[in-house]
C-alpha positions as CSV (number, residue, x, y, z in Angstrom):
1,X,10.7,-3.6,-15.1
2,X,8.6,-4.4,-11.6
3,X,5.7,-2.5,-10.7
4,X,5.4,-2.1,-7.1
5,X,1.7,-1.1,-5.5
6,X,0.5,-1.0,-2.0
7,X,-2.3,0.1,0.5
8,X,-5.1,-0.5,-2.3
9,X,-7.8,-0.9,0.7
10,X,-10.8,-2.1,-1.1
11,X,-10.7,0.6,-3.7
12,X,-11.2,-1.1,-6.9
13,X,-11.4,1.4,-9.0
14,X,-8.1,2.8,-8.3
15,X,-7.0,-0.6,-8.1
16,X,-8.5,-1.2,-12.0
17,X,-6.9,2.0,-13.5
18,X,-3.8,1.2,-11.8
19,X,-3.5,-2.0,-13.2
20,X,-4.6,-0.7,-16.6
21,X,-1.9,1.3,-16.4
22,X,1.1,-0.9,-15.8
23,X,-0.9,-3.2,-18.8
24,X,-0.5,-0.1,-20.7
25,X,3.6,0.2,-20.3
26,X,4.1,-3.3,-20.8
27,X,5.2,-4.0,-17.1
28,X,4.1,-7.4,-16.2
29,X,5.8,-8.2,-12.8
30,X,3.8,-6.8,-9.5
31,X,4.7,-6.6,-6.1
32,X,2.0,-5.7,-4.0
33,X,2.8,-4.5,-0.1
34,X,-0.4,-5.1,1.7
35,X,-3.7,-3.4,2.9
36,X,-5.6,-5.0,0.1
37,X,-8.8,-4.4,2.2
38,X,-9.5,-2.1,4.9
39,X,-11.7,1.4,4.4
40,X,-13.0,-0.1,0.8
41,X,-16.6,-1.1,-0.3
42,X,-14.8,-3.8,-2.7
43,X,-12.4,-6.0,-0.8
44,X,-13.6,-9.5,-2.2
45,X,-13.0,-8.4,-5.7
46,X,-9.9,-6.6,-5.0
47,X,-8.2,-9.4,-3.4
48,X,-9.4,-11.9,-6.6
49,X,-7.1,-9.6,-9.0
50,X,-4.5,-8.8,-6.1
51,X,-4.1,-13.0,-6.5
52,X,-2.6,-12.8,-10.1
53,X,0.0,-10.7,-8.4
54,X,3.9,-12.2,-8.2
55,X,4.8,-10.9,-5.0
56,X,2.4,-9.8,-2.2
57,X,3.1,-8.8,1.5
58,X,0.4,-9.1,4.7
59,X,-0.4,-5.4,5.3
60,X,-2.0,-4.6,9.1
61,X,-5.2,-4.5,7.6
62,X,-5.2,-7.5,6.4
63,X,-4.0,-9.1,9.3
64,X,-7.1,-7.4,11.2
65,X,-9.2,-9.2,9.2
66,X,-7.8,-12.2,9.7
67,X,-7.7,-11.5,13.4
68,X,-8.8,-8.6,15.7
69,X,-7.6,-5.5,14.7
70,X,-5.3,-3.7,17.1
71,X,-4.5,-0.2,17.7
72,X,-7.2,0.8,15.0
73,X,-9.4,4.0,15.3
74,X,-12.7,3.7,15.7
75,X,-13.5,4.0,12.1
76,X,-10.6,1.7,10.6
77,X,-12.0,-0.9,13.2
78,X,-15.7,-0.9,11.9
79,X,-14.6,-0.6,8.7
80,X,-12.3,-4.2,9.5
81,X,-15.4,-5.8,10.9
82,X,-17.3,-5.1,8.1
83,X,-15.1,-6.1,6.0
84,X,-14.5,-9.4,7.4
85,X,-18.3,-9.6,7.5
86,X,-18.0,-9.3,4.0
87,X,-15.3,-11.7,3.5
88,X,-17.5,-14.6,5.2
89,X,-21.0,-13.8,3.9
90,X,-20.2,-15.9,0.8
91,X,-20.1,-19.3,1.1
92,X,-17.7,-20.5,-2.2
93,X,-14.9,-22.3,-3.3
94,X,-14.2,-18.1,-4.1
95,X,-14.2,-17.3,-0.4
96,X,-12.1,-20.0,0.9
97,X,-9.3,-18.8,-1.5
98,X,-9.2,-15.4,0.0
99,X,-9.3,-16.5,2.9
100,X,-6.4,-19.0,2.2
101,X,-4.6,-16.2,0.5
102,X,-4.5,-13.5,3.3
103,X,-3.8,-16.1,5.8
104,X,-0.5,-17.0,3.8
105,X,0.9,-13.9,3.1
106,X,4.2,-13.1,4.3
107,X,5.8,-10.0,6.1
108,X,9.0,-9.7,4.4
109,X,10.4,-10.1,1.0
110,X,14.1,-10.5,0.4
111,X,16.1,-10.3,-2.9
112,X,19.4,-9.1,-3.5
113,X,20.0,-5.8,-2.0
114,X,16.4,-5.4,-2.1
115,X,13.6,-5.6,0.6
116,X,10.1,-5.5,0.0
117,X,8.0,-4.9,3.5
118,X,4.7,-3.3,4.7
119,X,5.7,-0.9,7.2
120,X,9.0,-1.0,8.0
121,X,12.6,-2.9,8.0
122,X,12.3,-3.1,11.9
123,X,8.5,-3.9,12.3
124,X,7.4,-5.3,8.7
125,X,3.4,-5.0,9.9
126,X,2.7,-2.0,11.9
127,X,5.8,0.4,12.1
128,X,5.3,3.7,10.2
129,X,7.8,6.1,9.0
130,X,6.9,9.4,8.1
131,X,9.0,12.2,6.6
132,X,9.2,14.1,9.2
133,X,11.0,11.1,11.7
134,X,14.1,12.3,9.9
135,X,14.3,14.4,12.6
136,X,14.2,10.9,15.0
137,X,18.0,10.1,14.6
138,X,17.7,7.1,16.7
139,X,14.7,5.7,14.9
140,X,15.9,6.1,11.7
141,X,19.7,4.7,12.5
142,X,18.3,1.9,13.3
143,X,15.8,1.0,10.6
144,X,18.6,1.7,8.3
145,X,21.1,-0.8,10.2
146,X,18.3,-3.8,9.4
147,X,18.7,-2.3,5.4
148,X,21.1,-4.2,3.0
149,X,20.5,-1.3,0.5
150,X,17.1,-0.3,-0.4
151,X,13.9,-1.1,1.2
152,X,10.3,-0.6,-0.5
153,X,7.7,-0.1,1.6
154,X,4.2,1.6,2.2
155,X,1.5,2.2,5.4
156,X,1.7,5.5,5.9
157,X,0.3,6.0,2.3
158,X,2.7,9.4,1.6
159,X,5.2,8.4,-1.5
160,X,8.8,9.8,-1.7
161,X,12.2,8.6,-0.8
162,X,14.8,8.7,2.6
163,X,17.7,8.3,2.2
164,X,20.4,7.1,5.2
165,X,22.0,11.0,6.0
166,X,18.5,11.3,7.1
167,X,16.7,13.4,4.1
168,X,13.1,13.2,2.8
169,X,12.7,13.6,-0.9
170,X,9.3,13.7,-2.3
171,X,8.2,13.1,-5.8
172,X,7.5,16.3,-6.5
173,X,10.5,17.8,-5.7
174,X,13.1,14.9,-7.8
175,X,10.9,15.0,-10.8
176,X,8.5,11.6,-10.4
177,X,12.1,10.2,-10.5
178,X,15.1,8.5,-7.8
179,X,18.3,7.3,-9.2
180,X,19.4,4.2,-6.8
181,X,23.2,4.2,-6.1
182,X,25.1,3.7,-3.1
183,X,23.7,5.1,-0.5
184,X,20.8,3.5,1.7
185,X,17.1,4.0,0.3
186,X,13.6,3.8,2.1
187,X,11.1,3.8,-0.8
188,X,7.6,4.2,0.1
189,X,5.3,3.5,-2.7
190,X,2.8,5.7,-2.0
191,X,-1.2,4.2,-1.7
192,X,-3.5,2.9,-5.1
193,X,-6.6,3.3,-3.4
194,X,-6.4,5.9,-0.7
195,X,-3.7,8.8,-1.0
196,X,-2.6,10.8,1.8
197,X,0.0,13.4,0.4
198,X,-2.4,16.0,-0.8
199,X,-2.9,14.3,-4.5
200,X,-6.3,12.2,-5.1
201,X,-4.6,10.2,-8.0
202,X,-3.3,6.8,-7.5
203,X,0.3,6.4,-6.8
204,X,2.5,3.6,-7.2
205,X,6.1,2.7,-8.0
206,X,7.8,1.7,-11.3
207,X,11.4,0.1,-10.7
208,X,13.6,-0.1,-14.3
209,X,17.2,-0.8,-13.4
210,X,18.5,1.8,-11.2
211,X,15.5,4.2,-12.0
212,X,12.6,4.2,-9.3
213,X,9.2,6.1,-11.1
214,X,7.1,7.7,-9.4
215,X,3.2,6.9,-10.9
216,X,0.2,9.0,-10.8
217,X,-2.7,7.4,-12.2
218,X,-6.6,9.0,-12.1
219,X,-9.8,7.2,-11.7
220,X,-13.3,7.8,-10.6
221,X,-12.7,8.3,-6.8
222,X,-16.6,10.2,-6.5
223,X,-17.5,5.8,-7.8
224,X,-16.0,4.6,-4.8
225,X,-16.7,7.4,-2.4
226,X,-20.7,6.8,-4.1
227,X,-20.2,3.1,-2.8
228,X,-19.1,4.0,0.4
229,X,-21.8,6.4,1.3
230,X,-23.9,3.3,0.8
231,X,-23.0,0.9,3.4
232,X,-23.9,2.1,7.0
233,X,-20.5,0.7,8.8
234,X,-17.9,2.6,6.6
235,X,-17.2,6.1,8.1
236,X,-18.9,8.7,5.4
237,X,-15.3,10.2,6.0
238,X,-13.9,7.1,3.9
239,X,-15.4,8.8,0.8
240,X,-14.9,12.2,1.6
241,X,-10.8,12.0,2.0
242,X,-10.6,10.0,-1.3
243,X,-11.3,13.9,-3.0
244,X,-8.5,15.8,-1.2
245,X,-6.2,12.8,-0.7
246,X,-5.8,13.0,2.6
């Protein structure tokens, strides 16, 4: 079995109960698709346990902290600068090793009929795909063409599966659970540490043979949103959307 997380963005308490979690069901492989930091009070602690991970990708965020940000809102970007403020205000043998860490990472992960990217087949950094660009034909043709069979991915944050005859299938409505066969997959992992789809609980994938699992995981988002709340350059907004997971 592989666990597969992405988009933790700083959070590390969803990033703690997630990995509690995959402890608890004996899964010890992780794949981790990027955003470690970005939005989060915790990014330097968060990228320390993101470290002991197998497999992990360089998300956009984590590119903008390595460089400047592009194509960021206002409140992303200040919430990037501080963060890389963060990231430099220690002066450690700790430090340079995140540092070294973020600035290896790679876009892309191949394996037999697998891929493993941030965004998407076509633009592994910065590309998103929502559900509803089933409806872009074009777009989605020809993400699919760059798919061997299935493709993991994250960014946009909103979990479920799309498959190649252009369908969006979300969690909810297949039971937590995708069967991989033949046809052509797009599996977005959902985020750990900042949920867009509606549901504040941690998501994250569990991949056992040709069952993909959908996971939901709780912890204390009011924690993080408390943290946030305290440091001047992150958008109160950061905390607020962790409730509604939006």
């Amino acid at each position: 079995m592989r666990a597969i997380i992405s988009d933790i963005h700083g959070n590390l308490e969803a990033l703690e109960a997630v990995l509690e979690d995959i402890k608890s069901r004996g899964i010890s492989e992780i794949f981790c698709l990027g955003d470690v930091v970005g939005y989060g009070p915790n990014p330097c602690e968060c990228i320390d346990r993101i470290m002991a991970c197998d497999v992990c990708l360089l998300g956009n965020h984590d590119q903008g902290a390595l460089f400047d940000p592009e194509g960021f809102n206002a409140g992303a970007e200040r919430a990037i600068f501080w963060t890389r403020k963060k990231l430099e205000s220690e002066n450690s043998k700790e430090s340079e090793a995140r540092w070294e860490f973020l600035g290896e990472l790679p876009r892309i992960r191949r394996e037999p009929n697998f891929m493993y990217v941030h965004g998407s087949a076509r633009n592994p950094l910065n590309e998103y795909v929502f559900p509803e660009d089933i409806y872009n034909q074009r777009k989605m043709e020809r993400i699919f063409q760059l798919v061997e069979q299935y493709c993991c991915q994250g960014h946009t944050h909103i979990p479920g599966v799309f498959t190649d005859d252009l369908n969006f299938v979300a969690p909810e409505e297949m039971n937590f659970e995708y069967t991989l066969g033949p046809q052509k997959a797009l599996i977005n992992v959902g985020s750990v540490g900042q949920p867009r789809n509606g549901d504040n609980r941690s998501s994250y994938v569990i991949i056992d043979g040709d069952a993909v699992k959908f996971q939901r995981v709780e912890y204390d988002f009011e924690k993080t949103a408390a943290k946030i709340y305290e440091i001047p350059d992150l958008d109160n907004f950061l905390g607020d959307r962790l409730r509604d997971g939006r």
